[in-house]
C-alpha positions as CSV (number, residue, x, y, z in Angstrom):
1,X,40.7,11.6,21.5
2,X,38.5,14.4,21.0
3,X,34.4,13.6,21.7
4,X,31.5,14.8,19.3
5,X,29.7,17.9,21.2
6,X,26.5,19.7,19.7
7,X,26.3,23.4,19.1
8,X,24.2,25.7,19.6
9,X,20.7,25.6,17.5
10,X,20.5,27.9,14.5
11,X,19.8,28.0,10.9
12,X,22.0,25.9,8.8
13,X,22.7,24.8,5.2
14,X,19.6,22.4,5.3
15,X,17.6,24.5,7.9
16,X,17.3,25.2,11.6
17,X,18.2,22.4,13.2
18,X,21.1,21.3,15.5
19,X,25.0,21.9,14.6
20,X,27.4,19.1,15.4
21,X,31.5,19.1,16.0
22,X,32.7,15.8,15.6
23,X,36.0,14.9,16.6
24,X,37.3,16.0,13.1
25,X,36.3,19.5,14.7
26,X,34.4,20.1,11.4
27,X,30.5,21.4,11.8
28,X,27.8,19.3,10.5
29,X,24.1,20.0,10.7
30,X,21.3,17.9,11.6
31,X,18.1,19.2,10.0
32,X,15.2,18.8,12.9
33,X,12.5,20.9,11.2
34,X,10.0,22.8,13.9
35,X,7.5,23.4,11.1
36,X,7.0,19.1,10.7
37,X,6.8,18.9,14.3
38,X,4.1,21.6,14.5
39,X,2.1,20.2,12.1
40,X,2.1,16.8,13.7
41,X,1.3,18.4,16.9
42,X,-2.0,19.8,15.3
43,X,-2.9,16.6,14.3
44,X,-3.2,15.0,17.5
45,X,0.2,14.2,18.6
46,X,1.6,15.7,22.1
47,X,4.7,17.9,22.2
48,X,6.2,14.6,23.8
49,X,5.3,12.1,20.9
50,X,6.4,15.1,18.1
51,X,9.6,15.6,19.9
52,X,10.7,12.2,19.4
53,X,11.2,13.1,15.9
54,X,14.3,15.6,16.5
55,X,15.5,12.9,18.8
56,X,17.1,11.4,15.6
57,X,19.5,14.5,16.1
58,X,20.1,13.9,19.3
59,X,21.5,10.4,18.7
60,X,23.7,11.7,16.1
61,X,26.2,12.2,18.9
62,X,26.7,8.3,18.7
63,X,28.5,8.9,15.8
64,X,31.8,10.0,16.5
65,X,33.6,6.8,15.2
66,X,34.9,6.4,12.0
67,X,34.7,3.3,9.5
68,X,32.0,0.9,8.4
69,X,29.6,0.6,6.2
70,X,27.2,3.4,4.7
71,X,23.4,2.4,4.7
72,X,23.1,4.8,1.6
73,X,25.5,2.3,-0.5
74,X,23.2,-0.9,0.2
75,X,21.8,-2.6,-3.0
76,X,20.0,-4.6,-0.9
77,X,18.7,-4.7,2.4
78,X,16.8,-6.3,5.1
79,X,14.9,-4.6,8.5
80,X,12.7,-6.8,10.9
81,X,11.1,-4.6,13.5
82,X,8.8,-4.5,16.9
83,X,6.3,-2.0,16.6
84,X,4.6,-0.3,19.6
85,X,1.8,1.9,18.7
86,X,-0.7,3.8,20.4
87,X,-4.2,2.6,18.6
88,X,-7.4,4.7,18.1
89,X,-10.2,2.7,15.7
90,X,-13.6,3.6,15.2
91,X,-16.2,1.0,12.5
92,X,-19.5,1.5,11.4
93,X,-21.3,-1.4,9.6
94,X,-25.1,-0.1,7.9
95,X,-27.2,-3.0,6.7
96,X,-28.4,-3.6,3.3
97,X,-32.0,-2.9,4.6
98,X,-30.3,0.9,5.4
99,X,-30.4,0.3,9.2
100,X,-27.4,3.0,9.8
101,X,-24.9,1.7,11.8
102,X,-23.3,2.6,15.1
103,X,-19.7,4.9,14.9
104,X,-18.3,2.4,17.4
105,X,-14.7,2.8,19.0
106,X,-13.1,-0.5,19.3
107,X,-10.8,0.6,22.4
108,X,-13.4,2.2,24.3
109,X,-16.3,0.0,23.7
110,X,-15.4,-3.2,22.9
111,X,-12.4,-2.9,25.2
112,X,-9.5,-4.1,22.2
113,X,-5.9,-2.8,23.8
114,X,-5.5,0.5,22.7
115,X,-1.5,0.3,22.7
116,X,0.2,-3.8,21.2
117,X,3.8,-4.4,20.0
118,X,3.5,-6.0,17.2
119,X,6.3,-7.7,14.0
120,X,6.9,-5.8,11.1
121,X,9.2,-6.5,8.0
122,X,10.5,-4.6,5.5
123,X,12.6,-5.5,2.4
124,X,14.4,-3.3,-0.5
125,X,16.6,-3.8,-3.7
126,X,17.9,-0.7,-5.6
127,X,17.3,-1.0,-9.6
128,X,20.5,1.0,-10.7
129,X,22.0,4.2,-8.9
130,X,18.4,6.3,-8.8
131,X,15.5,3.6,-8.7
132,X,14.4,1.4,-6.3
133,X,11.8,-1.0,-5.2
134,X,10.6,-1.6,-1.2
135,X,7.7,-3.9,0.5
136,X,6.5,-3.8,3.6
137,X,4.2,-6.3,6.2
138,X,3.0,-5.7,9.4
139,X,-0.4,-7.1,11.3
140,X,-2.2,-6.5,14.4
141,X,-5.2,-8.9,16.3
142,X,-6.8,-8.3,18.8
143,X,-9.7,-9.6,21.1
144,X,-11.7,-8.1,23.9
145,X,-14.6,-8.8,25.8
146,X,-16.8,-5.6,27.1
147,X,-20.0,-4.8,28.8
148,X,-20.9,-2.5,26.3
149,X,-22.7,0.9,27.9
150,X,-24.8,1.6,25.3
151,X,-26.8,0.1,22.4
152,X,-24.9,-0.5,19.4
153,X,-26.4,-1.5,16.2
154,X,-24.1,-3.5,13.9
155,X,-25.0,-4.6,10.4
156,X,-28.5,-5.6,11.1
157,X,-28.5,-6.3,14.8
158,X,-28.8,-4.7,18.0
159,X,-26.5,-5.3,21.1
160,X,-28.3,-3.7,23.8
161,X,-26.7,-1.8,26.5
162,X,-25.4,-4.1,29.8
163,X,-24.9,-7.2,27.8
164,X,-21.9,-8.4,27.1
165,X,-20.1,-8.3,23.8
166,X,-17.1,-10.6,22.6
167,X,-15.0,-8.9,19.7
168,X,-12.0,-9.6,17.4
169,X,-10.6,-7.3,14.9
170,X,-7.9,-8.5,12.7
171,X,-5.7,-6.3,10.3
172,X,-3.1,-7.0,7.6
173,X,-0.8,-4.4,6.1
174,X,0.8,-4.3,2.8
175,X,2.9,-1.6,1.4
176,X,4.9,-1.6,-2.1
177,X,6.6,1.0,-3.5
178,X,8.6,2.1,-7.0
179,X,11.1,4.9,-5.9
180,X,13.3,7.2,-7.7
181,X,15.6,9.4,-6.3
182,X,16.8,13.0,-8.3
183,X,19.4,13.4,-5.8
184,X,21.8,10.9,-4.7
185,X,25.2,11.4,-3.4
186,X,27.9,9.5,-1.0
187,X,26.3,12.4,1.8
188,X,22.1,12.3,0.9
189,X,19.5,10.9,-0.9
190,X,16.0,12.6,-1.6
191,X,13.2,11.2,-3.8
192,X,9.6,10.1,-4.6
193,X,7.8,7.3,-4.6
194,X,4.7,5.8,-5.8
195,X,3.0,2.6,-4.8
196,X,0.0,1.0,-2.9
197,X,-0.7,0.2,0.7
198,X,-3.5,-2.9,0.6
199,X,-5.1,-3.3,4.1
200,X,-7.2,-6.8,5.2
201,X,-10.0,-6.0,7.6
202,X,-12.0,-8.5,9.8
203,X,-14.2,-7.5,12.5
204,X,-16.3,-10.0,14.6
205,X,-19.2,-9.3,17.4
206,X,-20.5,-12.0,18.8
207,X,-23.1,-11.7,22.1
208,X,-26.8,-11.3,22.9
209,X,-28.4,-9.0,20.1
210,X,-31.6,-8.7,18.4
211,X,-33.0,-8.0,15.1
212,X,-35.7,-5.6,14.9
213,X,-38.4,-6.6,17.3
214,X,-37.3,-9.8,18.3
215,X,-36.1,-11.4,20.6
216,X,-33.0,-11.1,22.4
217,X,-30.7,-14.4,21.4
218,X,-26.8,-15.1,20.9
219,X,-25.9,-13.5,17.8
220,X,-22.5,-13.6,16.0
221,X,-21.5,-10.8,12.8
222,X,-18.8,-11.1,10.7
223,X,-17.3,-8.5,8.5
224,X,-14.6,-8.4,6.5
225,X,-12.7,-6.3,3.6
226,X,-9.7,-5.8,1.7
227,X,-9.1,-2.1,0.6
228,X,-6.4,-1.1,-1.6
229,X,-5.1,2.7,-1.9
230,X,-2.6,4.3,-3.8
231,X,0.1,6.1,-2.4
232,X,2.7,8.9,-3.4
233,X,5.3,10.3,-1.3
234,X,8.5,12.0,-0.4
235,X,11.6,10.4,1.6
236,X,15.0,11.5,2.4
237,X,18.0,10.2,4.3
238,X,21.6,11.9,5.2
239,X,24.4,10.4,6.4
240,X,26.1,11.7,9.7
241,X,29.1,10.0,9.8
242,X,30.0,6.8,8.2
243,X,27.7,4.8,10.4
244,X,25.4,6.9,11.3
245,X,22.1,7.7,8.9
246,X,19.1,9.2,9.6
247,X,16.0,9.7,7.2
248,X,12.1,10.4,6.7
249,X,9.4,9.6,4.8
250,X,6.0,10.8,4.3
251,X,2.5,9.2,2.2
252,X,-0.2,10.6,1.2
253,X,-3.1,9.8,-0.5
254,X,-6.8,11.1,-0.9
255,X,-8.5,9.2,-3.3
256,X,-11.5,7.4,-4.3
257,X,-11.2,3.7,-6.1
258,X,-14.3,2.2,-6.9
259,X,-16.3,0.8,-3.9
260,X,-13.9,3.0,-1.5
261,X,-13.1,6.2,-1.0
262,X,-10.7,7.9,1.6
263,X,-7.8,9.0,3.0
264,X,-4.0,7.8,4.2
265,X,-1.0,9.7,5.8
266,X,1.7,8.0,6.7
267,X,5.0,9.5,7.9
268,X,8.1,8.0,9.8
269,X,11.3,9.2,10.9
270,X,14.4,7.0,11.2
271,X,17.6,6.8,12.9
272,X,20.1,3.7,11.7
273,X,23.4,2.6,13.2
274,X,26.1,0.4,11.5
275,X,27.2,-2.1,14.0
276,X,28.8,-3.9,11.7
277,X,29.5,-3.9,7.7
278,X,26.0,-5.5,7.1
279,X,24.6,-5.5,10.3
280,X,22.7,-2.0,11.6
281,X,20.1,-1.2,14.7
282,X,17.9,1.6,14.6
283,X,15.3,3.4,16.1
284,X,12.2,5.0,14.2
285,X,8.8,6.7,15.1
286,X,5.8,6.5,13.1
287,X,2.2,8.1,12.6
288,X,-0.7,6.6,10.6
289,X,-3.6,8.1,9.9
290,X,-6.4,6.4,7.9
291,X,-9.9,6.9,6.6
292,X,-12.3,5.0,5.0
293,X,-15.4,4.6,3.2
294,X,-16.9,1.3,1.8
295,X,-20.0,0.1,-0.1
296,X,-19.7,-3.2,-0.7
297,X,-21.9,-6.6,0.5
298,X,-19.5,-7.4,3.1
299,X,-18.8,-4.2,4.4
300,X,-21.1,-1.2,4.1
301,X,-20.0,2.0,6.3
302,X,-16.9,3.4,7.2
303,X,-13.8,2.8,9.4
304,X,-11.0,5.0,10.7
305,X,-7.7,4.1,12.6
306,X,-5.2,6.3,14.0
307,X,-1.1,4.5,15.1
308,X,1.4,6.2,16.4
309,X,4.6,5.2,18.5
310,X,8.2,4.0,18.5
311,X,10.1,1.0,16.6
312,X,13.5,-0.7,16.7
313,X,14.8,-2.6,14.6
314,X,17.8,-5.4,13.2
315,X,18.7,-4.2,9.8
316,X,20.6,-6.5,7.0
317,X,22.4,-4.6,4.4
318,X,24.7,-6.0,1.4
């Protein structure tokens, strides 16, 4: 029997990318665009971690069988996932007096893991042929204990440099989403999407501080917040071969909503093989980008976190 073999690279009838001849011997094309991967690049991926994205392609070669089940007929499906990202978070808490707080980076000086595997689940349910309705969940603790280098002025205390500072920051994500696609077809689907990704913020310092002039004594600040931002975005998935689907997604949002204003990107590129007729694995990669600014009692200042890295995960389809 004849095996799958990839072509040259050249421009194709979805753009450059790689060809594939599957054992058919017909050409298919496997759009892996250069310009998304530069523009990743230039905001603060490697080559490496951009690359990953076209390795979707690559894996397309798996897909030389023939039978099973199409993801892109699924009414409904199912996707629990392990997420291993690369973290970068910076917090800044002012008090009410308008002591301005201290950009702090949570990885490099409070010592919080700076790369976790963490659960994610996601769950969908088409409403008709074009529309369609998805959620998401994902969270991420973490603790660390640092002697911090350098003072760092928190709400209304002050942890002075060479003592040492206990921390906690824990996150919750939720993501929901009304999609529509304007092109759908046994091969591809393409559409937009409009939702809201709600984030849960806690942050806790606890070690010797002091306020103002006094003395230095244990001292323990708690934060916490629950921002909501609105999201729109793009997504797209093509089917290789009838187990084989690959797709992307990107959010984006800019936006200020009452006591918050910032910024979100999200964008993800997926890979999904049917094992089975309702049973798939895949393989995804993902970037995260977030901003922002709050005025409110329990949080007044900003905070900014950065993900990126690899997923897999068990899909249920039906």
């Amino acid at each position: 029997m004849p095996h799958a073999r990839c072509g040259r690279l050249g421009p194709g009838p979805l753009g450059s990318g790689f060809h594939l001849i599957g054992a058919s011997g017909r050409r298919e094309h496997c759009p892996a665009s250069g310009a998304v991967i530069l523009r990743l690049c230039r905001r603060g991926l490697s080559m490496k971690h951009a690359a990953l994205f076209a390795a979707a392609c690559v894996l397309s070669l798996l897909g030389a069988t023939s039978a099973g089940a199409q993801a892109l007929e699924d009414r409904y499906w199912l996707e629990a996932s392990a997420f291993k990202p690369n973290i970068d978070t910076h917090v800044k808490i002012s008090s009410a007096s308008g002591t301005i707080g201290t950009d702090v980076s949570l990885e490099s000086d409070l010592n919080l893991a700076d790369r976790e595997t963490l659960p994610a689940f996601f769950a969908g349910a088409r409403l008709g042929n074009r529309w369609a309705i998805t959620g998401e969940y994902f969270a991420l603790d973490r603790d660390g204990t640092a002697a911090i280098s350098r003072d760092i002025v928190f709400d209304d205390v002050t942890y002075p440099a060479g003592v040492s500072v206990s921390s906690r920051f824990d996150t919750a994500v939720y993501r929901m989403t009304v999609a529509y696609s304007f092109i759908r077809n046994e091969r591809a689907e393409v559409g937009v999407a409009v939702g809201a990704h709600v984030t849960q913020f806690e942050l806790t310092l606890d070690g010797q501080a002091h306020i103002g002039a006094a003395a230095i004594q244990a001292t323990r600040r708690e934060r916490d917040a629950l921002a909501p931002m609105p999201t729109v975005g793009l997504y797209a998935g093509y089917r290789i071969t009838p187990k084989l689907t690959i797709g992307g997604r990107v959010d984006y949002m800019s936006l200020g909503v009452g006591d918050y204003d910032g910024q979100l990107t999200n964008a993800q590129a997926t890979v999904t093989y049917r094992l089975f007729k309702n049973v798939g694995v895949g393989a995804a990669y993902r970037y995260v980008d977030y901003g922002l600014q709050i005025d409110k009692p329990r949080w007044d200042g900003d905070l900014s976190y950065q993900f990126h890295g690899p997923t897999v995960f068990l899909q249920v389809g039906f």
